[in-house]
C-alpha positions in Angstrom: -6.6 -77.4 3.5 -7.3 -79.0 0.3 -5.5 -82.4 0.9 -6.8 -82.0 4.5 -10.9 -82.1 3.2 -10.4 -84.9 1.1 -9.8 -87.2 3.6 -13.3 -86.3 4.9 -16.1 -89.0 3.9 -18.0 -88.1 0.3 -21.0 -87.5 2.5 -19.5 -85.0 4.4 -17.9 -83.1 1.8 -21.7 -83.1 -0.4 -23.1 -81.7 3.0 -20.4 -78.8 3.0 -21.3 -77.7 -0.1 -24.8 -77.7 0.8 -24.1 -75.8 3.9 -21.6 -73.3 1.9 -24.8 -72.8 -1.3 -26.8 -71.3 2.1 -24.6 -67.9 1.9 -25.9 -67.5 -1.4 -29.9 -66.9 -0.9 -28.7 -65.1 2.7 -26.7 -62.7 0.3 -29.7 -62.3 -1.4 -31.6 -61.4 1.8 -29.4 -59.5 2.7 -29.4 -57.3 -0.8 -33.0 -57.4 0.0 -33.3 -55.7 3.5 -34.7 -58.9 4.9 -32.6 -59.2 7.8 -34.2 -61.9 9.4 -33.9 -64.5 6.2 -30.7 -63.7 5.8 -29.8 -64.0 9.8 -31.5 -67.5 9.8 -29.4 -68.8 6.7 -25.9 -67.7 7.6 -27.0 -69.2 11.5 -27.3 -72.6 9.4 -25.1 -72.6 7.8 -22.7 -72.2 10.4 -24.7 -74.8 12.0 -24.3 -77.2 9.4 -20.5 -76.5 8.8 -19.5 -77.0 12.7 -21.5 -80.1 12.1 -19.6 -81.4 9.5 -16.4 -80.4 10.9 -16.9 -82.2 13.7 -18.1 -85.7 12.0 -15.0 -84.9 9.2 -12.4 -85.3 12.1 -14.0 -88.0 13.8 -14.2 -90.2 10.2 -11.3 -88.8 8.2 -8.8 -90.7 6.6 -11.2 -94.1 6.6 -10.6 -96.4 3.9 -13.6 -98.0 2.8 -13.4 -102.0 1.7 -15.4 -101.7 -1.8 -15.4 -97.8 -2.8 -18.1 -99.1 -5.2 -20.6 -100.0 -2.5 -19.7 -97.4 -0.7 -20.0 -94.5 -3.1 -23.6 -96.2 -3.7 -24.2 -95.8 -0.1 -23.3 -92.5 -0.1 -25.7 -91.6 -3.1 -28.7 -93.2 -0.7 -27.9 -90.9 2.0 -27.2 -87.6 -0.3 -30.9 -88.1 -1.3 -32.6 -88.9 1.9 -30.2 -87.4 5.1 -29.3 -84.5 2.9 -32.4 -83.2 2.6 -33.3 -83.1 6.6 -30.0 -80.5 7.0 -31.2 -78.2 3.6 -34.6 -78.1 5.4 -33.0 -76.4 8.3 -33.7 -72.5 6.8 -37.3 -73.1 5.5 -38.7 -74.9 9.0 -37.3 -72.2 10.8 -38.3 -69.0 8.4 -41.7 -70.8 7.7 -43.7 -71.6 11.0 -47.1 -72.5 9.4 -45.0 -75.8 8.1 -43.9 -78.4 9.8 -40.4 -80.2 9.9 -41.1 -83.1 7.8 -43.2 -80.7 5.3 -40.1 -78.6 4.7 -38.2 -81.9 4.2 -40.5 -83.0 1.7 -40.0 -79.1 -0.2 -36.1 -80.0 0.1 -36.2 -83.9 -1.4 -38.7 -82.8 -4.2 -35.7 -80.1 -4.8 -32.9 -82.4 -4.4 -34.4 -84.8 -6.8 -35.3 -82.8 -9.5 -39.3 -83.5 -8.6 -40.5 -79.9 -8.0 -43.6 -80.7 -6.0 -43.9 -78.0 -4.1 -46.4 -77.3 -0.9 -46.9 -74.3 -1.4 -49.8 -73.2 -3.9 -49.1 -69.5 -3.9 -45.8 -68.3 -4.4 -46.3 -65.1 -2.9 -46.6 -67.4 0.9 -42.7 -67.5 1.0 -39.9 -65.2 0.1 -38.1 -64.9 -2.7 -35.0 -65.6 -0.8 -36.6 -69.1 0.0 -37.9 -69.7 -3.8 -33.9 -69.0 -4.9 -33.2 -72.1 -2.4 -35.6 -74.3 -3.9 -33.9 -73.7 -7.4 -30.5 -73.8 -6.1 -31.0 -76.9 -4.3 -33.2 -78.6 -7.2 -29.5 -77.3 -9.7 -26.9 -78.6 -7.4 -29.4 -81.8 -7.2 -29.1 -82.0 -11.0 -25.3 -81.3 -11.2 -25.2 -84.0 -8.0 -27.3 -86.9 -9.9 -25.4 -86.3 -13.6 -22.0 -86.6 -11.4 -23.0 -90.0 -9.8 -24.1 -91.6 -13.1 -20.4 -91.0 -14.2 -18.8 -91.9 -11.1 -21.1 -94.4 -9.8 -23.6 -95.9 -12.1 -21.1 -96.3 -14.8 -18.7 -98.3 -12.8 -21.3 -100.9 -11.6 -23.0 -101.0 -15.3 -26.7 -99.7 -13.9 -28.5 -96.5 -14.7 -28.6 -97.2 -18.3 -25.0 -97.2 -18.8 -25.7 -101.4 -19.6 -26.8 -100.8 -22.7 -24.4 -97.8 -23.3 -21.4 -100.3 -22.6 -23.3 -102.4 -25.8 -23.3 -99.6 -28.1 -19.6 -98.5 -27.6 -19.9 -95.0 -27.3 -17.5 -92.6 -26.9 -19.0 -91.6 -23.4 -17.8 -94.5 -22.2 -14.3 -94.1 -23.6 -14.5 -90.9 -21.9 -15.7 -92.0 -18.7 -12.5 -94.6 -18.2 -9.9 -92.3 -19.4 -11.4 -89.6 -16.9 -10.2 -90.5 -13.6 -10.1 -94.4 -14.6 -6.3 -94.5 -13.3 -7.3 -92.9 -9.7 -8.7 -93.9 -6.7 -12.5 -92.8 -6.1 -11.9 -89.5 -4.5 -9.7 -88.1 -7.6 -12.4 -89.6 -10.2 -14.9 -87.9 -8.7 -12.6 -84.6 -8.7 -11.6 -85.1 -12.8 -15.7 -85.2 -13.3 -16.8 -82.4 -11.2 -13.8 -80.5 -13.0 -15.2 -81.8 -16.6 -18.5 -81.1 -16.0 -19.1 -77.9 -13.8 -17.8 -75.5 -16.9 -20.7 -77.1 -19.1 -23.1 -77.4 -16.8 -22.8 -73.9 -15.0 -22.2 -72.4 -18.7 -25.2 -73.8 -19.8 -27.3 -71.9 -17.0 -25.8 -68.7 -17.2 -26.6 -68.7 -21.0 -30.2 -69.3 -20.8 -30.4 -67.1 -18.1 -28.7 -64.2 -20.2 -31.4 -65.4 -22.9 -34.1 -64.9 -20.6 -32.8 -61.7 -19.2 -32.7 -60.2 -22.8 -36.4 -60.8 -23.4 -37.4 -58.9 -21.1 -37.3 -61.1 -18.1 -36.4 -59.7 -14.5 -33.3 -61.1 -13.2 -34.5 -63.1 -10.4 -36.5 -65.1 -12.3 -34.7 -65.4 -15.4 -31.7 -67.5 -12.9 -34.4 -69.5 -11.5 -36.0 -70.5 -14.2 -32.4 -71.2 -15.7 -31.5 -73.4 -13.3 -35.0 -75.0 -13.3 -34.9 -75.9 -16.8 -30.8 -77.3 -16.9 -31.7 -79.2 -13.4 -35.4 -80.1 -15.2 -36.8 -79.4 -11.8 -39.8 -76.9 -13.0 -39.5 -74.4 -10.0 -40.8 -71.2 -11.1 -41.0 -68.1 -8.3 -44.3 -67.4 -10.5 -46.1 -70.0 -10.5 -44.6 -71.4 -14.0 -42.9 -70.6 -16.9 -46.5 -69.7 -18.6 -47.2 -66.8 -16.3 -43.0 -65.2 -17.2 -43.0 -61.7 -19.4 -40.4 -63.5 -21.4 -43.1 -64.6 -24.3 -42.4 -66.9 -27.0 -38.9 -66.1 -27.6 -38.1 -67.1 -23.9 -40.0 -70.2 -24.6 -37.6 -70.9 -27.4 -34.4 -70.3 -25.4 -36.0 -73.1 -23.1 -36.6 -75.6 -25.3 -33.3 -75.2 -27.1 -31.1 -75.2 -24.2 -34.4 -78.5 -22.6 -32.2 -80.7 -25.0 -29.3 -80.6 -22.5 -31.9 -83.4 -20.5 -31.8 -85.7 -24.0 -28.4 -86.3 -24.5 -25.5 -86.5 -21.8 -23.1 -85.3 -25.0 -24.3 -81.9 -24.3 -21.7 -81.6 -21.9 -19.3 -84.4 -22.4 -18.4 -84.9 -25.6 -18.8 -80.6 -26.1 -15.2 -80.1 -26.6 -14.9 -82.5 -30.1 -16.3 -81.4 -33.2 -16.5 -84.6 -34.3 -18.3 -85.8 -31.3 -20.7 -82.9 -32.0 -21.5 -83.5 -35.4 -22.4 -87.2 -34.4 -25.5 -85.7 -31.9 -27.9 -85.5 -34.4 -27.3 -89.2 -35.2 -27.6 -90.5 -31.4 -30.7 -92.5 -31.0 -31.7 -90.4 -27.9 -32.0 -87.4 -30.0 -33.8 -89.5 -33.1 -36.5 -90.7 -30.3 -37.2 -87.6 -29.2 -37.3 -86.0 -32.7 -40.5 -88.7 -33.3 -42.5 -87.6 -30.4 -41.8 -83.5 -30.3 -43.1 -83.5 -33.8 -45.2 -86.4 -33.8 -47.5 -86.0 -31.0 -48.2 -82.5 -31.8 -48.4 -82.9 -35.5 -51.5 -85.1 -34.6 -53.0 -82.6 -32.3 -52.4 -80.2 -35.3 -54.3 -82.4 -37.6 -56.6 -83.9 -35.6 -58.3 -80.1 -35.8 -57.6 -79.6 -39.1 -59.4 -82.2 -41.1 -62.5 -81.9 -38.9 -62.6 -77.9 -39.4 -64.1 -78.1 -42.6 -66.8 -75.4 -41.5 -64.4 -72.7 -40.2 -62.3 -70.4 -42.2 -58.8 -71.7 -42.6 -57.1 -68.4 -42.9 -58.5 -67.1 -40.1 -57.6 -70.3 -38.2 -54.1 -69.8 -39.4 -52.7 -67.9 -36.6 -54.4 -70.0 -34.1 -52.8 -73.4 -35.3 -49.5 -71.5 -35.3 -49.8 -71.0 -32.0 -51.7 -74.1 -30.8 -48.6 -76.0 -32.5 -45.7 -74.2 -30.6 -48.0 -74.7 -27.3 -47.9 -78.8 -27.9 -44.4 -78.9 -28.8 -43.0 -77.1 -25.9 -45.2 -78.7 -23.9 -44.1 -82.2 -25.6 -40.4 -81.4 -25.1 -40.9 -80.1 -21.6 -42.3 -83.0 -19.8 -40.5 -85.7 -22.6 -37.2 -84.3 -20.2 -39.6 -84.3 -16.9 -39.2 -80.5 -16.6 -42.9 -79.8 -16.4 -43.0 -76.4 -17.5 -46.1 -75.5 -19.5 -45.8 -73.2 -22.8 -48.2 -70.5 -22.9 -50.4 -71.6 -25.1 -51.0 -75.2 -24.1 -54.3 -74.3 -23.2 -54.6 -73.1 -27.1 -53.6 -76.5 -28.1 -56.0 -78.3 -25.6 -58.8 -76.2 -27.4 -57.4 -77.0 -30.8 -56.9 -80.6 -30.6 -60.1 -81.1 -29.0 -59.1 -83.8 -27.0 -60.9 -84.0 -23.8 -58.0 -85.3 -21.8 -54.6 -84.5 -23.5 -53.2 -84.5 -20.5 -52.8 -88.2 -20.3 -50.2 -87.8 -23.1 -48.2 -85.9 -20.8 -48.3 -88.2 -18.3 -46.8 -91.0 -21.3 -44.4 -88.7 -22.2 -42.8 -88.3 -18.6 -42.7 -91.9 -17.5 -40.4 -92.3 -21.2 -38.3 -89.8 -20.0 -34.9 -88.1 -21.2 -31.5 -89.5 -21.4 -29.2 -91.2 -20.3 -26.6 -89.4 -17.4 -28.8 -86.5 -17.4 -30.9 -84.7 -15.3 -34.0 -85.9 -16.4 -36.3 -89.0 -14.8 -38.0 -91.6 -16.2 -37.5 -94.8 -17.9 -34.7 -93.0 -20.5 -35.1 -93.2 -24.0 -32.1 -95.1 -24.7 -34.1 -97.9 -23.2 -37.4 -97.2 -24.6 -34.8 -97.0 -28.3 -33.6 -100.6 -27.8 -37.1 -101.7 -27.3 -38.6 -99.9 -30.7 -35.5 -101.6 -32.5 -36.6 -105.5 -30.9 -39.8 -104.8 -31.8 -38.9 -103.6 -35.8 -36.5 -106.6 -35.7 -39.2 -109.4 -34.3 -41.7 -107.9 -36.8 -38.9 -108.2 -39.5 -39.0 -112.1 -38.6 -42.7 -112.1 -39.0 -42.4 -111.2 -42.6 -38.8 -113.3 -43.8 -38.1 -115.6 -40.6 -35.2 -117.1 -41.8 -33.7 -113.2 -42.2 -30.5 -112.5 -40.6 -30.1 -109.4 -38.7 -27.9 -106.8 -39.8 -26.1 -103.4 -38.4 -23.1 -105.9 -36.7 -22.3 -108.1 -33.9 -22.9 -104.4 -31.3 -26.1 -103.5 -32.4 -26.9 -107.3 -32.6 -26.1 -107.5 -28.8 -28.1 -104.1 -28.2 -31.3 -105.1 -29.7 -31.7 -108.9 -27.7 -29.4 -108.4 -24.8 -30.2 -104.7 -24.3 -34.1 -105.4 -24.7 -34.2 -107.6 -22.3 -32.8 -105.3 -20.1 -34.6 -102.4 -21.0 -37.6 -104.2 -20.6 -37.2 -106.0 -17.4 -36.5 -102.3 -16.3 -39.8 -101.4 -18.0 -41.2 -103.7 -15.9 -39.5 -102.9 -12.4 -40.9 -99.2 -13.3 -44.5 -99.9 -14.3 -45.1 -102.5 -11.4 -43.5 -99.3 -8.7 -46.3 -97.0 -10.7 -48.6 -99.9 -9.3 -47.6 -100.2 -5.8 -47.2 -96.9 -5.3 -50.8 -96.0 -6.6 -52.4 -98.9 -4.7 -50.1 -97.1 -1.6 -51.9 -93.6 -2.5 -55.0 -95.3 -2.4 -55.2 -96.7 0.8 -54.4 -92.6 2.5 -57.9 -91.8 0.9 -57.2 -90.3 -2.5 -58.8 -91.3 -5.7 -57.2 -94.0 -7.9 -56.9 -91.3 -10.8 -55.1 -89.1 -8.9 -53.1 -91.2 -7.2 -51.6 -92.6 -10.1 -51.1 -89.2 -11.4 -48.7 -89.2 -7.9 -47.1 -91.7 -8.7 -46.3 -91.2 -12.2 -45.2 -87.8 -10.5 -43.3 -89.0 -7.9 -41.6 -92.2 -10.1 -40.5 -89.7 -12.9 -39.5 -87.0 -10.5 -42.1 -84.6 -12.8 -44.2 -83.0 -9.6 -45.8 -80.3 -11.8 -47.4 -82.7 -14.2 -50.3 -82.7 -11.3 -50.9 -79.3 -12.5 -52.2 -80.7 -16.3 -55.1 -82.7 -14.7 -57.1 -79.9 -14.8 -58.5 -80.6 -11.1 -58.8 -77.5 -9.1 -58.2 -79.7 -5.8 -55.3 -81.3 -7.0 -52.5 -79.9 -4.6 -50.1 -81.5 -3.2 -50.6 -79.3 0.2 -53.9 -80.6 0.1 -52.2 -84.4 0.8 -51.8 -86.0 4.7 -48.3 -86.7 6.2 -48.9 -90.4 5.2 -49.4 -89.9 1.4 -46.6 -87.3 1.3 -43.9 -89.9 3.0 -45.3 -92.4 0.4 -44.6 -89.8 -2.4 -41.2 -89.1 -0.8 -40.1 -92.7 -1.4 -40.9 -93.0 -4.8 -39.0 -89.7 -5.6 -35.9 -91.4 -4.2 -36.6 -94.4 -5.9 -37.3 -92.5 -9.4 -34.0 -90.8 -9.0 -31.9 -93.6 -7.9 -33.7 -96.1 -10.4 -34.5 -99.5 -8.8 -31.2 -101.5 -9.8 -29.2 -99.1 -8.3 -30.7 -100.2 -4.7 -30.6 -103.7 -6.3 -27.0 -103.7 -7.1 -26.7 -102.3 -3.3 -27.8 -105.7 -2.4 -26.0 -107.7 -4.5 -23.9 -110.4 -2.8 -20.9 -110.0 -5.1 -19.9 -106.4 -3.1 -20.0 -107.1 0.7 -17.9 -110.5 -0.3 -15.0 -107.9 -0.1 
């Protein structure tokens, strides 16, 4: 049966699994009493399956001409088609939606987005909120798997300037599967990095569970925080009973969205001991303790008048509030620690929202489930620019650190930044897009920012009570829709689609 699947197309295989991840939340249902849920599931499931069945038979043993281009192909379709069939349940178990608006709840899933419709939680079952999170994981597992099996072959997702650096991720990536055909690579991955990945979720979620946290939501919120989608069955992670310990379990296990060695290179010790010198993790290091360290301060050295040990506490806990929150939308997660609002009132900053916003479009790293521009690139930029200012001072200096790191500060910064660029001018079409439906340039290019970074609850920080996305027409929400594909695919993915050089073959 085994040897018999494989011969399906990728596509169809990807939509299996979706189809077989249905009996899960109709279990659930069905634990629940809610017959009807759980009814409507398994019927789509068995929809789906027959469906892909069918197409399987009719396709099977097809040998494409350039697996790269087609593997890229089938990445395009995973996150547009896919999402029509995992809408099937939540149109049908949620009349007061239509088709297209349960799409939209199933692409800002699949993409790691979490812009979600609806406002109140309580306006769907729980059955139907386990979905969300299971489709926003597997969306996660799905986009880390491509990088490694697709991206990394054709050079693009930020694996250009990994291939500069010579890191042992890319030793890994050939010797895994490098021998096989496409199918069997893909197999060797999924092998490698399921363990880690589904490891890592049921850990947090144990954490979460042993603070006190019900069961139901301690899983989602798991696989919301490994898949950095930000679903919450609660309306965030603020409003959980798990307190500040739960918060810590988050932002220690929020690191797996900095560093693709969380999971790859988990099995050496000598590969671990190198994490804390990986430039991914020195980045983020600057702003998790920068940003809030100047929100700390900012308070401090203008409180001359109030007491500073009663003010102690307070800080403590403003400080924890902006470093979460730092950490958590750094890795485009969007989850807001409890006492963010503390720190809003302690910096006193009118707007520290906008940092937020910053913090997203940089991102998390590379092959991981976070959005963004990736701070590998926005690294290789920070070392150009110490470099050029190095000129300033002795131009006829020679640069140092060897030929690679040569190599990664020219070559790599220009790359970097021309994707710098490609990101910045789709943050301006889409907000000029926005604009035209009607909405207000602000929060447009909070939508956008949103939508490019796959970060849909960073709406939530502009402190507008009308700012919803169930509020937005058909139009604007198809606008947002494309740049959640195009913030998860990155632009020179669809660009190497294009290229010339694969449909010569």
């Amino acid at each position: 049966m085994g040897r018999h699947l494989r011969q399906y197309p990728l596509f169809v295989l990807v939509l299996m699994i979706g189809a077989l991840a249905m009996l899960i939340p109709a279990g659930h249902a069905a634990r629940q009493g809610n017959t009807e849920v759980a009814v409507v599931f398994l019927q789509m499931s068995a929809l789906v399956l027959a469906f892909c069945f069918i197409v399987g038979l009719s396709m099977m043993n097809r040998t494409p001409r350039n697996m790269a281009r087609s593997n890229l192909v089938t990445l395009i379709l995973c996150f547009t088609v896919l999402p029509a069939f995992l809408a099937l349940p939540m149109a049908e178990l949620v009349p007061s939606i239509s088709f297209f608006h349960a799409y939209f709840e199933m692409l800002s899933s699949l993409t790691t987005t979490g812009a979600t419709l609806f406002d109140d939680p309580k306006r769907i079952a729980e059955s139907l909120h386990l979905w969300r999170a299971l489709v926003a994981w597997l969306g996660g597992f799905l986009i880390i798997l491509a990088a490694m099996t697709i991206m990394e072959p054709l050079n693009i997702g930020g694996f250009e300037l990994r291939s500069m650096m010579n890191e042992n991720a890319s030793k890994i990536g050939r010797r895994t599967g490098g021998s096989h055909d496409g199918g069997e690579k893909i197999i060797g991955f999924v092998k490698l990095l399921a363990p880690a990945y589904g490891l890592f979720t049921a850990l947090l979620a144990a954490g979460l569970i042993f603070d006190g946290e019900r069961v139901f939501i301690a899983v989602i919120h798991a696989m919301s925080v490994i898949s950095t989608s930000g679903i919450s069955p609660i309306g965030g992670l603020e409003k959980a009973n798990s307190g500040y310990l739960g918060e810590a379990f988050v932002a220690l296990f929020l690191l797996v969205a900095i560093s693709s060695k969380n999971m790859i290179l988990m099995q050496s010790r000598a590969n671990i001991a190198s994490i804390p010198k990986d430039p991914e993790y020195r980045l983020m290091a600057i702003f998790v303790l920068g940003v809030p360290l100047i929100l700390f301060f900012r308070h401090w050295f203008a409180a001359f008048d109030v007491n500073a040990g009663q003010d102690l506490m307070a800080g403590i806990h403003a400080f924890w509030g902006a470093v979460f929150t730092v950490l958590s939308f750094l890795t485009t997660t969007g989850f807001v620690s409890a006492d963010w609002q503390a720190s809003q009132s302690w910096s006193g900053l009118p707007t520290p929202g906008i940092i937020l916003f910053g913090l997203a479009v940089m991102g998390g790293g590379i092959a991981t489930t976070a959005g963004g521009v990736k701070l590998l690139r926005i690294y290789s930029l920070y070392k150009h620019g110490l470099r050029e200012m190095e000129r300033l001072v002795h131009p006829s200096s020679v640069g140092r650190s060897g030929l690679e790191n040569r190599r990664f500060r020219r070559q790599g910064a220009e790359i970097a930044w021309i994707f710098l660029m490609i990101f910045l001018l789709g943050i301006a079409i889409f907000t000029a897009l926005l604009s035209l439906t009607g909405i207000s340039f602000v929060k447009s290019l909070s939508l956008a920012i949103a939508g490019l970074s796959n970060t849909g609850p960073i709406l939530s920080v502009l402190g507008d009570p009308f700012a919803s996305y169930a509020k937005l027409s058909d139009g604007a929400l198809a606008i947002l829709s494309a740049a959640m594909v195009l913030g998860r695919l990155e632009a020179l993915a669809l660009i190497a689609l294009f290229n010339p050089d694969y449909w010569r073959q």
